[in-house]
PDB file of N, H, CA, C and O in Angstrom:
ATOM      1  N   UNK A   1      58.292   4.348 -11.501  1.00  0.00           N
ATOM      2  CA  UNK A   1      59.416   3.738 -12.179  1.00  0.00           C
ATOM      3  C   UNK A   1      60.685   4.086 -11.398  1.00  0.00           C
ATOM      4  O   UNK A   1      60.976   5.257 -11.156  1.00  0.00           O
ATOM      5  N   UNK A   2      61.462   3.014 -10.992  1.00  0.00           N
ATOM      6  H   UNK A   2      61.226   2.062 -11.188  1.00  0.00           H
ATOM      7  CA  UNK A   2      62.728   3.527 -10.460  1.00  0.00           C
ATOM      8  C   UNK A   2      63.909   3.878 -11.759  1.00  0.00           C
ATOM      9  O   UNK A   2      63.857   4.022 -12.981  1.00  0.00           O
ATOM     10  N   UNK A   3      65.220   3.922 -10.437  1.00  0.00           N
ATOM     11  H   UNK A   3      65.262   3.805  -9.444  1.00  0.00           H
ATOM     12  CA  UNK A   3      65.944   4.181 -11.662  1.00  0.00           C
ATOM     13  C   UNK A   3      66.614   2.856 -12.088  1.00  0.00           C
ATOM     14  O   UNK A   3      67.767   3.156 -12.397  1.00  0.00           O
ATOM     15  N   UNK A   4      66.412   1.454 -12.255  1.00  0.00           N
ATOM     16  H   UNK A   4      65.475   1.211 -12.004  1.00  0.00           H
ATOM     17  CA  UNK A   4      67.009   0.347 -12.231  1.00  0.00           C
ATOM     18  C   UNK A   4      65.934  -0.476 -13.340  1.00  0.00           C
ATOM     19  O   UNK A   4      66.214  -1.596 -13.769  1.00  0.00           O
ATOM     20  N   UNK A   5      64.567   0.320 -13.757  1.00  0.00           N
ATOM     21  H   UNK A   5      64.340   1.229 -13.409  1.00  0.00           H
ATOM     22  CA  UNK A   5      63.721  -0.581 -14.342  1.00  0.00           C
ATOM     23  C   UNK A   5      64.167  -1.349 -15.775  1.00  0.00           C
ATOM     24  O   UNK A   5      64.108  -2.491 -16.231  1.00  0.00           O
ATOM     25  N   UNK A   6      64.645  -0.036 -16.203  1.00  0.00           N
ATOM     26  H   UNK A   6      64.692   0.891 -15.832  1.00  0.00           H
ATOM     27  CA  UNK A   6      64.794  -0.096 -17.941  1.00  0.00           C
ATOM     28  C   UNK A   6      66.955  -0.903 -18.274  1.00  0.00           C
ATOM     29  O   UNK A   6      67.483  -1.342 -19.296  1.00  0.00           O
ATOM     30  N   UNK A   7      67.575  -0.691 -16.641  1.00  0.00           N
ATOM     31  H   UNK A   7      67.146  -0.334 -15.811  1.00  0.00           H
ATOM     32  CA  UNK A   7      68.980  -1.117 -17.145  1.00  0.00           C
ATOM     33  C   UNK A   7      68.755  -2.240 -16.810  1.00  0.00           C
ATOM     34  O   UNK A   7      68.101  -2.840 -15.957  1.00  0.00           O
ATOM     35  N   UNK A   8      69.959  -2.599 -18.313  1.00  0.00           N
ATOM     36  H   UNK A   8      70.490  -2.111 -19.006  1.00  0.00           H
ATOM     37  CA  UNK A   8      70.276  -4.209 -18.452  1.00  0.00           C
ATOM     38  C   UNK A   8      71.610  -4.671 -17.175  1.00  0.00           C
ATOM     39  O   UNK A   8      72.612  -4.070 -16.786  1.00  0.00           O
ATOM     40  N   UNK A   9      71.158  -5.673 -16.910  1.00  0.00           N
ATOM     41  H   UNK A   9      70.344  -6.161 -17.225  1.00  0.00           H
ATOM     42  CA  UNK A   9      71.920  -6.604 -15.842  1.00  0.00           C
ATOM     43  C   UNK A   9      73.616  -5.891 -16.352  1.00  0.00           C
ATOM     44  O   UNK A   9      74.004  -5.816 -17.518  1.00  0.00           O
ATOM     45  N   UNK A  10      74.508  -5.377 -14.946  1.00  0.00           N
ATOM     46  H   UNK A  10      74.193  -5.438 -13.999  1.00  0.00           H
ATOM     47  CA  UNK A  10      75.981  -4.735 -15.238  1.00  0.00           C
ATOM     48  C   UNK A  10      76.888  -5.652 -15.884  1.00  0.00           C
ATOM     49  O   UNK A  10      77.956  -5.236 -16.333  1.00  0.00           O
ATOM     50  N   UNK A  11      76.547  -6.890 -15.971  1.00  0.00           N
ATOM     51  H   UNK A  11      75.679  -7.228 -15.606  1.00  0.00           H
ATOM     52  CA  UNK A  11      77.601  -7.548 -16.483  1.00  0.00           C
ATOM     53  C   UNK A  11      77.367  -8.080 -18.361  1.00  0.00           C
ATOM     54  O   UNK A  11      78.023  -8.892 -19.013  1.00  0.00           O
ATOM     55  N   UNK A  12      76.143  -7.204 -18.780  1.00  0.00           N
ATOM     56  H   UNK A  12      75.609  -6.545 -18.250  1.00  0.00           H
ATOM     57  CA  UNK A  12      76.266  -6.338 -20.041  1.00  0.00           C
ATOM     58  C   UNK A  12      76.682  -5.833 -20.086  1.00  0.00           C
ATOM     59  O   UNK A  12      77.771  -6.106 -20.592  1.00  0.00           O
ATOM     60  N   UNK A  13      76.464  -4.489 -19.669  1.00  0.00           N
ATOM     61  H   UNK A  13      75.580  -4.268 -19.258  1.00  0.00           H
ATOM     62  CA  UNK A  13      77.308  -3.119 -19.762  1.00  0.00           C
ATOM     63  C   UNK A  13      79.143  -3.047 -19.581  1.00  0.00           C
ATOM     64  O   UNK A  13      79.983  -3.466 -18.785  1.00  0.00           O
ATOM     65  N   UNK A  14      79.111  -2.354 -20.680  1.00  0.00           N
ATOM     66  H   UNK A  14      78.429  -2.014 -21.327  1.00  0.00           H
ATOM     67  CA  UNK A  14      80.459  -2.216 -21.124  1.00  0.00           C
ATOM     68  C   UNK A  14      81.203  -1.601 -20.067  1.00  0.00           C
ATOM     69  O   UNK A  14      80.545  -0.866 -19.331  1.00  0.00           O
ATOM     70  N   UNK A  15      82.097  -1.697 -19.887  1.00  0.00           N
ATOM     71  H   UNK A  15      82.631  -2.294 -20.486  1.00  0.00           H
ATOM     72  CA  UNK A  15      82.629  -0.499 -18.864  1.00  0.00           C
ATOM     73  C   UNK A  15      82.195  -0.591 -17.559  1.00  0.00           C
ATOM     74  O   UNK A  15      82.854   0.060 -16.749  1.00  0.00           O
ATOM     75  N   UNK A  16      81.145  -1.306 -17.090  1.00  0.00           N
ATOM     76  H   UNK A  16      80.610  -1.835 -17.748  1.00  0.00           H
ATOM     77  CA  UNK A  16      80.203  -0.984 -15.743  1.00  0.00           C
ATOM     78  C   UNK A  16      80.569  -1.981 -14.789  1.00  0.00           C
ATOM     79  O   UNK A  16      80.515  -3.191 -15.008  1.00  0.00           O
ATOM     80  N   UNK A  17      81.071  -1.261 -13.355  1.00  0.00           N
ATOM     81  H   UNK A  17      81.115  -0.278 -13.177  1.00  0.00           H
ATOM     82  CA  UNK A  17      81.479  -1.854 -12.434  1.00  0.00           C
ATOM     83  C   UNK A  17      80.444  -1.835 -11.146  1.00  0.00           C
ATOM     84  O   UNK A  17      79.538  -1.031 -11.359  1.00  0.00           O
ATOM     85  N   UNK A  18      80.336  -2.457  -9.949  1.00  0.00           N
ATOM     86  H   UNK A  18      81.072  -3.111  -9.776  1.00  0.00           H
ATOM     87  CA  UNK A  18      79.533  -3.189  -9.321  1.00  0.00           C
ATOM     88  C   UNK A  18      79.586  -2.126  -8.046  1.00  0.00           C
ATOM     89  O   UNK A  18      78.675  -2.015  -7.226  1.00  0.00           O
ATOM     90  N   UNK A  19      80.729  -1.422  -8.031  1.00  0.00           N
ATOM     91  H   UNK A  19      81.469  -1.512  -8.697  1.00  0.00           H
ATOM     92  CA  UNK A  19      80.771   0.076  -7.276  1.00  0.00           C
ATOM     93  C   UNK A  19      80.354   1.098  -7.702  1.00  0.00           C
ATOM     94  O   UNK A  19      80.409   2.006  -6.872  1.00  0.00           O
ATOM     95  N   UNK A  20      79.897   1.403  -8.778  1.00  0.00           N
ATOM     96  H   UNK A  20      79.853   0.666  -9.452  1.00  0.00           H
ATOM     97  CA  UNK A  20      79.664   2.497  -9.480  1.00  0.00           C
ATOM     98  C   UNK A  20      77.889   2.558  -9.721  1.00  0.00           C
ATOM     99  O   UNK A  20      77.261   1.750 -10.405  1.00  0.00           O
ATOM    100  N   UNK A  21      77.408   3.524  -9.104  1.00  0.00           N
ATOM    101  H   UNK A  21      77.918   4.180  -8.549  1.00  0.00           H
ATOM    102  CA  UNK A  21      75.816   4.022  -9.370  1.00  0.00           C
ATOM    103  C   UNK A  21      75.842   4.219 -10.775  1.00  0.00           C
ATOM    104  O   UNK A  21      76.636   4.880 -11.445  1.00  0.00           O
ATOM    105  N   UNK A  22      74.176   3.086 -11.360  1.00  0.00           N
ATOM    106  H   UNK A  22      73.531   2.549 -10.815  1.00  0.00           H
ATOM    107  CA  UNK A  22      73.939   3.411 -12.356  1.00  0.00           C
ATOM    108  C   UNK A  22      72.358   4.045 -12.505  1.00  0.00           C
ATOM    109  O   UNK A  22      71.383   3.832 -11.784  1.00  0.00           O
ATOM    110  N   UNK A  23      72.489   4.956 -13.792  1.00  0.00           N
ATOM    111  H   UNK A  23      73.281   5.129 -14.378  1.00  0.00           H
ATOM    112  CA  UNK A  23      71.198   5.595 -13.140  1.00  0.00           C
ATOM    113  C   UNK A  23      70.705   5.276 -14.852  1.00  0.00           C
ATOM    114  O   UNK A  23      71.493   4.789 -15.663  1.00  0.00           O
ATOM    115  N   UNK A  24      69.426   5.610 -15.159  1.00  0.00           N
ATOM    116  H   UNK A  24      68.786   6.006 -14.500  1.00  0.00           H
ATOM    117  CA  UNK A  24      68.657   5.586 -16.811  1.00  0.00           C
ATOM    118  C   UNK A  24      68.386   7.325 -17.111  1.00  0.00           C
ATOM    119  O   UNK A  24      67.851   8.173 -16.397  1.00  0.00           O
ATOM    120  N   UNK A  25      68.966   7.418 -18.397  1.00  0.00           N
ATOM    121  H   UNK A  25      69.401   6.729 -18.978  1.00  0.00           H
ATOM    122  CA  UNK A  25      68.528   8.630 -18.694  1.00  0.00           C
ATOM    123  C   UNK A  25      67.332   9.196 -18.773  1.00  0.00           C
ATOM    124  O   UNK A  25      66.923  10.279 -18.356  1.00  0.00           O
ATOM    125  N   UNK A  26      66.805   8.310 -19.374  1.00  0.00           N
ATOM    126  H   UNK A  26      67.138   7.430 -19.713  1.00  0.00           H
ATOM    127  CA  UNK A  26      65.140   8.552 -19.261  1.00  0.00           C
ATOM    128  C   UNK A  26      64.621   8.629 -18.562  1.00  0.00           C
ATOM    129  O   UNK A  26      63.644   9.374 -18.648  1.00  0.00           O
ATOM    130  N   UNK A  27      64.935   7.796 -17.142  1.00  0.00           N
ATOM    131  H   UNK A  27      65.729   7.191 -17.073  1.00  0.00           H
ATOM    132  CA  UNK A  27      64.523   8.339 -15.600  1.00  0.00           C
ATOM    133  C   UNK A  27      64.865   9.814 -15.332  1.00  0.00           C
ATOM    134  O   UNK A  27      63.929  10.531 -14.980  1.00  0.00           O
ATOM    135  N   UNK A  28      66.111  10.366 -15.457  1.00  0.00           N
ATOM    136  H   UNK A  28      66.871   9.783 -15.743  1.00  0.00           H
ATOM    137  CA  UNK A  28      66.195  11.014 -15.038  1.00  0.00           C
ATOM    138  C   UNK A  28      65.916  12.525 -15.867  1.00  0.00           C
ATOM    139  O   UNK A  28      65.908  13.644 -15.353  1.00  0.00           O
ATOM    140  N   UNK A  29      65.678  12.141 -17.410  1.00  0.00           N
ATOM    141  H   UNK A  29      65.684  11.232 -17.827  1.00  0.00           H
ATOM    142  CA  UNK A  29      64.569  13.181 -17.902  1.00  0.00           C
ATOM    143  C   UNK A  29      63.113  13.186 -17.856  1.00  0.00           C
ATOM    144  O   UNK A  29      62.412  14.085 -18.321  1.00  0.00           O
ATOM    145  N   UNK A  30      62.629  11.978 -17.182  1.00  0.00           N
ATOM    146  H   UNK A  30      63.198  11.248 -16.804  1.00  0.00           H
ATOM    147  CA  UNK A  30      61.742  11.940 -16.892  1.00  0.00           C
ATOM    148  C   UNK A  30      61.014  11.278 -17.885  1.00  0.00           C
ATOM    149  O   UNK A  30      59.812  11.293 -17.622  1.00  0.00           O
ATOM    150  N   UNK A  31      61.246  10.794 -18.760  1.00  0.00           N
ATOM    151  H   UNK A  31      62.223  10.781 -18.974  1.00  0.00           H
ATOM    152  CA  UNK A  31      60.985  10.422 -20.487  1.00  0.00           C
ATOM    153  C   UNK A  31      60.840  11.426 -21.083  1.00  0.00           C
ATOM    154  O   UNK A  31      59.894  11.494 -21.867  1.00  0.00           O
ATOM    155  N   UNK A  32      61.791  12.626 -20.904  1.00  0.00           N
ATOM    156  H   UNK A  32      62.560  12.570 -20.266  1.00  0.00           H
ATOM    157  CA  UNK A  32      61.959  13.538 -21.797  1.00  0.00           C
ATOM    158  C   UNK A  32      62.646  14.084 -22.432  1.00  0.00           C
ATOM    159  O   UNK A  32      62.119  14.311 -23.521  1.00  0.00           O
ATOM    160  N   UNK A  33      63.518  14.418 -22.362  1.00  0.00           N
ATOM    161  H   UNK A  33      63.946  14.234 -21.477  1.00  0.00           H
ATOM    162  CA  UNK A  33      64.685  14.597 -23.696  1.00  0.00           C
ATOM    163  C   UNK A  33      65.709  15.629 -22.652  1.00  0.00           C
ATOM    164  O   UNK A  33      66.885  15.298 -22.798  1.00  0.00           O
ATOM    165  N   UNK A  34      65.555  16.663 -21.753  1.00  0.00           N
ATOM    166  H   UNK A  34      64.599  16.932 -21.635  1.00  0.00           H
ATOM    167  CA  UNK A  34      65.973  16.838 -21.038  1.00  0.00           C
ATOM    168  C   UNK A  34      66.075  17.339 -19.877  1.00  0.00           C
ATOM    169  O   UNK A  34      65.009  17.847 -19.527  1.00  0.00           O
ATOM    170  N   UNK A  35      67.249  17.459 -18.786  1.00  0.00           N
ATOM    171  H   UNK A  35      68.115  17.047 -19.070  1.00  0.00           H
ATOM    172  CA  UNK A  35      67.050  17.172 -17.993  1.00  0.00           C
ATOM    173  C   UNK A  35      68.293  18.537 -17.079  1.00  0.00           C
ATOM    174  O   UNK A  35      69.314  18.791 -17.718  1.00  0.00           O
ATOM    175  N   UNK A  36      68.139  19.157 -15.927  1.00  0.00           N
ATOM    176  H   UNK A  36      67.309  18.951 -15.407  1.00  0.00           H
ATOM    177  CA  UNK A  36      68.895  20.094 -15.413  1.00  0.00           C
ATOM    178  C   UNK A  36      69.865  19.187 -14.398  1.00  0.00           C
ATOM    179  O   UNK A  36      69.256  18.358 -13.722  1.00  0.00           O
ATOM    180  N   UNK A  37      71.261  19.257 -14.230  1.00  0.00           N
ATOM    181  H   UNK A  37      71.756  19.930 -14.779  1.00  0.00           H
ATOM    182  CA  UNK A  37      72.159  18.378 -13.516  1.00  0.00           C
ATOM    183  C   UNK A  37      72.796  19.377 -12.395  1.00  0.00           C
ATOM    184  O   UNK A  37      73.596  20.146 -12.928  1.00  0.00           O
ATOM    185  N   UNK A  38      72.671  19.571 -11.062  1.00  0.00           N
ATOM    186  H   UNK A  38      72.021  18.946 -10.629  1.00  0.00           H
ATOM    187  CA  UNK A  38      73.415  20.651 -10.535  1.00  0.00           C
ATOM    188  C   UNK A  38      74.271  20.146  -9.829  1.00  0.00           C
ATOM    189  O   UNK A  38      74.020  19.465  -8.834  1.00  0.00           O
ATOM    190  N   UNK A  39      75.913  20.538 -10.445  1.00  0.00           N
ATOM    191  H   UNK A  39      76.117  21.091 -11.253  1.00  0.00           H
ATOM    192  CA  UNK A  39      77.243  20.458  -9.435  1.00  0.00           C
ATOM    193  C   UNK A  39      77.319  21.671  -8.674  1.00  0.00           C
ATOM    194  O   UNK A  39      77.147  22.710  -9.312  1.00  0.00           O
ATOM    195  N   UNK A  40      77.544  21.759  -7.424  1.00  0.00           N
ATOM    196  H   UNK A  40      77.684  20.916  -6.905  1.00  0.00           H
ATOM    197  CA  UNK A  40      77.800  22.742  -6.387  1.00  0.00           C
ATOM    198  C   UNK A  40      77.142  23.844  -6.982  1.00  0.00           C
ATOM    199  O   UNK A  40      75.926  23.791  -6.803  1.00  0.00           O
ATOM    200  N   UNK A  41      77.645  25.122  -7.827  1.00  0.00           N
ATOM    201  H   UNK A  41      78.634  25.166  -7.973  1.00  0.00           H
ATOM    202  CA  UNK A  41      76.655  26.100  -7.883  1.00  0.00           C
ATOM    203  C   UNK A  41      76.441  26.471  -9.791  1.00  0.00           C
ATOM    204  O   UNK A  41      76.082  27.442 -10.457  1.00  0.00           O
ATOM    205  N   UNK A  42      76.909  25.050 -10.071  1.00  0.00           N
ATOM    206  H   UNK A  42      77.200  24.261  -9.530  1.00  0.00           H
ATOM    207  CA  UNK A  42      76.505  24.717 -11.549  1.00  0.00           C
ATOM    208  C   UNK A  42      75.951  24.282 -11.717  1.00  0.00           C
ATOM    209  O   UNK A  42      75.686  23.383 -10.918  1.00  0.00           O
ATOM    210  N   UNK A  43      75.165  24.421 -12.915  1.00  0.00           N
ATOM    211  H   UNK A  43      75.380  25.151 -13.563  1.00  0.00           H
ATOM    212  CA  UNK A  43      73.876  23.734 -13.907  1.00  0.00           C
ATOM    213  C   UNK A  43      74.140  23.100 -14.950  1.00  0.00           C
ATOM    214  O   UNK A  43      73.942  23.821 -15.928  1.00  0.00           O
ATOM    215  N   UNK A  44      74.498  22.080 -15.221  1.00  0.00           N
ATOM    216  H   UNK A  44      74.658  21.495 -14.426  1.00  0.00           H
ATOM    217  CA  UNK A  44      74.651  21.649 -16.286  1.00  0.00           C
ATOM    218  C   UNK A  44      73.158  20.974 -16.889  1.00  0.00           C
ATOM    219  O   UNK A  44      72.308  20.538 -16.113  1.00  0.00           O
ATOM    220  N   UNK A  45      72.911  20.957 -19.031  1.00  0.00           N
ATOM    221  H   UNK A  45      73.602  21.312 -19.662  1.00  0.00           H
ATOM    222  CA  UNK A  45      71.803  20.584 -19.107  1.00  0.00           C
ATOM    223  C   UNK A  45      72.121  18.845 -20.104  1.00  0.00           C
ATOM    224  O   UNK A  45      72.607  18.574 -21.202  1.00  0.00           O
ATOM    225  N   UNK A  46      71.714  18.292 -19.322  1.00  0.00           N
ATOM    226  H   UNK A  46      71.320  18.513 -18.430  1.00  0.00           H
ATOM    227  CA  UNK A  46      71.723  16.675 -20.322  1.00  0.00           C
ATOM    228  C   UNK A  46      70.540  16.660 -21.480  1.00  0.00           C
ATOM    229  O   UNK A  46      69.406  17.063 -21.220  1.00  0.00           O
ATOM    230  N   UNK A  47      70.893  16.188 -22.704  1.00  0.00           N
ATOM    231  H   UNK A  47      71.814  15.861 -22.915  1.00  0.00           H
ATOM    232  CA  UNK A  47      70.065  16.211 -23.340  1.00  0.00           C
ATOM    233  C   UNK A  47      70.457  14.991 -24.020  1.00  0.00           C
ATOM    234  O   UNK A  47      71.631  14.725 -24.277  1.00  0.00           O
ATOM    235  N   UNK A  48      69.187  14.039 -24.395  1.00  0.00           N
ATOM    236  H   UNK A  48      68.233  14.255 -24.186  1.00  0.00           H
ATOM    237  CA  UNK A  48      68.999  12.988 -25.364  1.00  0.00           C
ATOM    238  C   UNK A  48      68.685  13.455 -26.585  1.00  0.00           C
ATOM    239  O   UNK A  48      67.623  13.953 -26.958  1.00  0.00           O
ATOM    240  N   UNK A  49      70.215  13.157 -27.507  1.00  0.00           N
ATOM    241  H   UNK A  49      71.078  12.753 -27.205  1.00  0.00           H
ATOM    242  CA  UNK A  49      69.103  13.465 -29.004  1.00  0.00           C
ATOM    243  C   UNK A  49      68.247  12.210 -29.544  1.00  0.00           C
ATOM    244  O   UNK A  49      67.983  11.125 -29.027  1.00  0.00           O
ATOM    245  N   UNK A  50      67.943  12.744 -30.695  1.00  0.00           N
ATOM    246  H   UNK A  50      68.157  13.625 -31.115  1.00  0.00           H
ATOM    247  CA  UNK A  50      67.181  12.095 -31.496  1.00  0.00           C
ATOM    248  C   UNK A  50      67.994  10.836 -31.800  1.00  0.00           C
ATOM    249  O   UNK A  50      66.971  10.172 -31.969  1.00  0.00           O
ATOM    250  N   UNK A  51      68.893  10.012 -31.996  1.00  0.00           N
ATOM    251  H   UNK A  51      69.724  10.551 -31.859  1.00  0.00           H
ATOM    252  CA  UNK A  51      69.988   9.399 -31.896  1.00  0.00           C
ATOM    253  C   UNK A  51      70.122   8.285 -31.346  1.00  0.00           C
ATOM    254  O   UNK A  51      70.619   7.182 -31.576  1.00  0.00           O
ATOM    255  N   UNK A  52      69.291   9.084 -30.178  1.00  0.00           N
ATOM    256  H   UNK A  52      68.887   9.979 -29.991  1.00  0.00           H
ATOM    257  CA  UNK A  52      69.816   8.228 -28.875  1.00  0.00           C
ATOM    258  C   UNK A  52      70.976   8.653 -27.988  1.00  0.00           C
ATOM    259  O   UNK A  52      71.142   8.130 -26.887  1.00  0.00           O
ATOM    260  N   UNK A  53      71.647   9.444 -28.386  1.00  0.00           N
ATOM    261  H   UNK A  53      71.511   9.869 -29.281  1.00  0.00           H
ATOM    262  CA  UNK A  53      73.181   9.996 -27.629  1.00  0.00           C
ATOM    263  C   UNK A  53      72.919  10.768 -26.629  1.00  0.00           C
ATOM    264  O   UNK A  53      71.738  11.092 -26.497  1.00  0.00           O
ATOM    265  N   UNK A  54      73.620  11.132 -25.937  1.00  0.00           N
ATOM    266  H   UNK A  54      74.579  10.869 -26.044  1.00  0.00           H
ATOM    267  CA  UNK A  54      73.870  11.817 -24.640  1.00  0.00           C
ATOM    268  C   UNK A  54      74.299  12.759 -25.002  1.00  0.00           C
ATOM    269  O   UNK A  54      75.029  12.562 -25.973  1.00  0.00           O
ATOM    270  N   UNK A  55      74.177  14.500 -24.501  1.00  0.00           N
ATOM    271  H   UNK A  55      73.584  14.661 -23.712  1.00  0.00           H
ATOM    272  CA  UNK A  55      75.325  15.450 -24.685  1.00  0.00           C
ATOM    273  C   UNK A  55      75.087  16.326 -23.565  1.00  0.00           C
ATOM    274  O   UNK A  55      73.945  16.781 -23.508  1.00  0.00           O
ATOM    275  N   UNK A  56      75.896  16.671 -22.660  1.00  0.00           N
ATOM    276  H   UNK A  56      76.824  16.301 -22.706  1.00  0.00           H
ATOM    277  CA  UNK A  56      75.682  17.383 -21.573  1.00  0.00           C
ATOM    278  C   UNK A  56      77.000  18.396 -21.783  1.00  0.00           C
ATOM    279  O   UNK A  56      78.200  18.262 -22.023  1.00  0.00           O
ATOM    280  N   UNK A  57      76.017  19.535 -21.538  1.00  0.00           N
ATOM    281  H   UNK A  57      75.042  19.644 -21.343  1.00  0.00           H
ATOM    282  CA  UNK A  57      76.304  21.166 -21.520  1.00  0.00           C
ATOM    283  C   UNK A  57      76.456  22.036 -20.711  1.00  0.00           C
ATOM    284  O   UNK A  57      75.997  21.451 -19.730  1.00  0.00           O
ATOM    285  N   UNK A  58      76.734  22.945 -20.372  1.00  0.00           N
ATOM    286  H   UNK A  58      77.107  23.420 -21.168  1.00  0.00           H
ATOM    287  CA  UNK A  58      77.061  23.923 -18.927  1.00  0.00           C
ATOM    288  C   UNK A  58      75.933  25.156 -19.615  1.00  0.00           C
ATOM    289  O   UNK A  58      75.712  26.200 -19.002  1.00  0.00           O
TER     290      UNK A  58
END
């Protein structure tokens, strides 16, 4: 599965411009709820709730 399978065409998406990388959460938890994000020598953790929402944490 890439990361392009599950997003809808950008000119749905709210906000979403034609320069800007889009990626699927679920790709990138793998279809799992979550997922480790590393900036330079940070970890941040993304998590999908139950919801459906996004919340990313340090």
């Amino acid at each position: 599965m890439n990361a392009y399978s599950n997003v809808p065409p950008l000119a749905t998406m709210p906000h979403a411009t034609q320069s800007l990388p889009v990626f699927d959460a679920r790709d990138l938890t793998q279809d799992g709820t979550q997922a480790n994000i590393l900036l330079d020598d940070q970890v941040y953790v993304l998590r999908i709730t139950r919801a459906g929402k996004l919340i990313l944490t340090k």
